[in-house]
N, C-alpha and C positions, 0 to 999 in steps of 0.2 A: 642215213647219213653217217660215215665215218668221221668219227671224233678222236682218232688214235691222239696222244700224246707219244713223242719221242725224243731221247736223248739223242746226241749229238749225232753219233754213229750211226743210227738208225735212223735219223734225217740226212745224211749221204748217203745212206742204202736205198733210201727210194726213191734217191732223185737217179739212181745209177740201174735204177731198176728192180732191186732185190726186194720190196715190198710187193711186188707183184700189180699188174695192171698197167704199167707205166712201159714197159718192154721200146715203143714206136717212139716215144719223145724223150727216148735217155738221151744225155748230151756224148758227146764226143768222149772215150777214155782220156782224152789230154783235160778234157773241163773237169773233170772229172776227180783227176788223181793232182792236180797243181792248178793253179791262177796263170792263165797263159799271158803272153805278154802285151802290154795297152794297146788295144785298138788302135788302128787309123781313122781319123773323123770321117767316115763316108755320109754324115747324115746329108750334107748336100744334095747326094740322089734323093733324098725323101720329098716327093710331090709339095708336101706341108712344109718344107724346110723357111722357106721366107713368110711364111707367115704369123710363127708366134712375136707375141711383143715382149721384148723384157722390162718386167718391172723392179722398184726396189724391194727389197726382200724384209717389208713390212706391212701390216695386217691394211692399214691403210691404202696402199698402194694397189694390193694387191685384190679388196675386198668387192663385190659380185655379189647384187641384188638376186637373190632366189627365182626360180620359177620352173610351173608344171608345164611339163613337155607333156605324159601323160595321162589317163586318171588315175594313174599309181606309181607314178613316177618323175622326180623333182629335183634341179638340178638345185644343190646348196652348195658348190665347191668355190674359191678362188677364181682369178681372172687364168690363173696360168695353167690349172693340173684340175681335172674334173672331180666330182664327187656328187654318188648319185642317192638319191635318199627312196624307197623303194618301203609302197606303204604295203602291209596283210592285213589279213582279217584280227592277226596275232599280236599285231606290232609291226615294227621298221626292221629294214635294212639297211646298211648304211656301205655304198662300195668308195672305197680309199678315205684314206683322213686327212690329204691334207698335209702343210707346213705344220711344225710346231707352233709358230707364230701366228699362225690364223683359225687357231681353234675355239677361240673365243667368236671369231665372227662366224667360223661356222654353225656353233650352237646357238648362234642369232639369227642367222639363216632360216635353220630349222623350225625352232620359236615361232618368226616372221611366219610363214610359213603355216601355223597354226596348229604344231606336233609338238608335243614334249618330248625333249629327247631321250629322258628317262623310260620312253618304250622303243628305244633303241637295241634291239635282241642281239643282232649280229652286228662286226665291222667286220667287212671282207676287204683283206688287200690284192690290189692288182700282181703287184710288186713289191719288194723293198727299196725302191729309191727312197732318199727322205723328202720329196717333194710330195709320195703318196702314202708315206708312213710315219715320217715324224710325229704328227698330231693323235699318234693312237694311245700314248698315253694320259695325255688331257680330257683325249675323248672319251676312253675305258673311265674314270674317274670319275666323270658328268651323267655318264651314261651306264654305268655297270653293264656295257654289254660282253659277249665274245667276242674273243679277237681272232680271226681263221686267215693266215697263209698257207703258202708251198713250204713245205721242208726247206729246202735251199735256199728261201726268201727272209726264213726266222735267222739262217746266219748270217746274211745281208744287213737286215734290219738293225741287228745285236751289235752291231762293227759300225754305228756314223764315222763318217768322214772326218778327220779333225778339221775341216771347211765349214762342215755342218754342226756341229752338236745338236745333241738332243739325245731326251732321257729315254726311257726304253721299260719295258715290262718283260717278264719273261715267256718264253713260247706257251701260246695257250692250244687253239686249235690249229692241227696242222693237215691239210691237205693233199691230196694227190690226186692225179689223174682220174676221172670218170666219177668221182664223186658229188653228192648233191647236199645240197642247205634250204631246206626244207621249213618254212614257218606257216604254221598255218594254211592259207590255202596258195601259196606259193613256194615255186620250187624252184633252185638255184643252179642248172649244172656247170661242172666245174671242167672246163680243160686245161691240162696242161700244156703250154705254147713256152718254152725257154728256150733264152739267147740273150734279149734283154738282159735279163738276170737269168739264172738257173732256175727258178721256179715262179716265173711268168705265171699266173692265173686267169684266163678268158672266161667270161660268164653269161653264158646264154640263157634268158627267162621270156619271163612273156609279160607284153606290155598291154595297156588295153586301153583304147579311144573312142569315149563314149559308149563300152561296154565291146566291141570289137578287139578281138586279141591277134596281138601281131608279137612275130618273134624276133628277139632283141637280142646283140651279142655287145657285150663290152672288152676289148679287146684287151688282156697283160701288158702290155709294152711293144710298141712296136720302132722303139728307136733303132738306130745302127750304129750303137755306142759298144761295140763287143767285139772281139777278134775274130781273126780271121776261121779259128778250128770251128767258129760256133756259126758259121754261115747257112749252110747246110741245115741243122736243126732246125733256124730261124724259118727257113723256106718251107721245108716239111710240116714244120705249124703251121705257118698261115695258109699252105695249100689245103689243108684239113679243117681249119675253118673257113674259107672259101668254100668245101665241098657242103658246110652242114646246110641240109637243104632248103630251109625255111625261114631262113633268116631275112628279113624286109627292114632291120631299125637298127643300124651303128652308132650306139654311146661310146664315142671312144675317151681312152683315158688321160687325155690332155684335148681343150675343147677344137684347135686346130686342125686336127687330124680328119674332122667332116665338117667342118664349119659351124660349127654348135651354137656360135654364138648370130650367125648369118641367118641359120634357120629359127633361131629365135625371135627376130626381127618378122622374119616370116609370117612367126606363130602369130606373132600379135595381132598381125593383121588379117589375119584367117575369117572370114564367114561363114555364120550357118550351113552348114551341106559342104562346106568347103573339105578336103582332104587334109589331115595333118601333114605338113612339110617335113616331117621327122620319118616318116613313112615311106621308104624308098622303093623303086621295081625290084624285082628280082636282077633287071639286068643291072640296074643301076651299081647295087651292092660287089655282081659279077666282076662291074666294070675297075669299081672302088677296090680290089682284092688285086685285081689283073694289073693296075699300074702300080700298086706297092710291092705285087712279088715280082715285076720287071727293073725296080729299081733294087731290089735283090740280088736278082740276078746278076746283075750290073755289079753290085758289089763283090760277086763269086767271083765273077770274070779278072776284073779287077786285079782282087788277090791273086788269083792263080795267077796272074801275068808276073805279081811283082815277087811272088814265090819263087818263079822259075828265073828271075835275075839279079835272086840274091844267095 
């Protein structure tokens, strides 16, 4: 597992490709050299678009009873933004953190749950929005674990919004493309998929139901909160996770995105012999990939139309 540390410089070198391995998911030279300018809201196209709920932006509001999806795998996150707790032989993993404001329920979660969070090794982030990164310095704190983004993500995360506040630690672990996280007898791989942010992180592992292993991707960010230069990118990621071949189980990173909390209901009711309902076909997944990069599309076309009438 690559553990580099890097100054600032050499966190834009690798998101632009000069660390080498990253070459297929550089972003665009305009993402690159300036902050192009604010998106138009295309999330509309997004299949999930009418179905998140908004809550208020309090621990209360927003708090979310735990529960095993897998034998090794536990959702502890909020009502609004996922967060998956991922047990080894070694210890946890813990992917996104989280509001700042709900860090406390998440390490209640956890708790409930019947984990200490103090064997919390890693926190992986998706992203740097602060809906999935706010909470990493409460959680670092509780947890003495690592903290592993994308290069391009640690400048995101460094910069809250004056909308948001929230405190912040300094880059710890930094990622790139084709890299793994490694604990004990499990292993993390890392892709990079940017446009959401620049350094989007997707993470493919392996789940296991009732000792049966199935392969799981958590997806970086698949919003359409980004301009028009980053389209493009956007599409060649997700076409590339589409292609990885053995993927059957989408955690995605907000519970919307596969109905997370729908299959939950599911689960409850599951029977002996019964199939996990977290557990998709292979067309299924196909199908789940093909009408998000059609609403992609939609959004290329889009732009270019209103490129060419301004």
């Amino acid at each position: 597992m690559n553990k580099c540390r890097m100054n600032k410089f050499l966190r834009i070198a690798c998101i632009a490709g000069l660390c080498g391995g990253i070459g297929a998911v550089a972003l665009p030279a305009v993402a690159q050299e300036a902050q192009p300018k604010k998106a138009v809201d295309y999330d509309y196209l997004l299949p999930w678009a009418n179905k998140g709920v908004r809550l208020a932006s309090t621990a209360e509001a927003q708090a979310k009873e735990p529960f095993q999806i897998f034998d090794n795998v536990y959702y502890v996150g909020p009502q609004s933004v996922s967060m998956y707790l991922i047990k080894t032989d070694k210890g946890l993993i813990l992917i996104d953190s989280g509001y700042e404001y709900t860090a406390e329920t998440e390490l209640g979660n956890i708790r409930k749950l019947g984990f200490n969070p103090a064997d919390i090794k890693y926190i992986l982030i998706t992203h740097g929005h602060s809906d999935h990164s706010a909470g990493v310095k409460k959680l670092k704190a509780a947890t003495g674990a690592r903290v592993g983004m994308a290069a391009g993500d640690w400048d995101v995360y460094e910069k809250p919004a004056t909308a948001h506040p929230y405190e912040t630690i300094p880059p710890d672990l930094v990622y790139k493309e084709g890299d793994d996280v490694t604990l004990g007898n499990t292993t993390i791989h890392l892709h990079l998929t940017p446009a959401n942010t620049t350094g989007c992180l997707s993470m493919e592992y392996t789940v296991y139901d009732h000792g049966k292993p199935y392969e799981a991707l958590t997806l970086g960010g698949t919003g359409f909160n980004f301009p028009a230069e980053w389209t493009k990118t956007y599409i060649e990621g997700m076409e590339r996770m589409r292609k990885l071949p053995n993927v059957r189980v989408l955690l995605p990173d907000h519970p919307q995105l596969n109905d997370v909390f729908v299959t939950e209901a599911k689960l409850k009711l599951r029977k002996p012999g019964d199939p996990n309902p977290f557990v998709q076909s292979r067309q299924e997944v196909l199908d789940w990939f093909d009408t998000l990069l059609k609403a992609a599309r939609e959004k290329y076309r889009l732009e270019q139309e209103a490129a060419k009438k301004s």
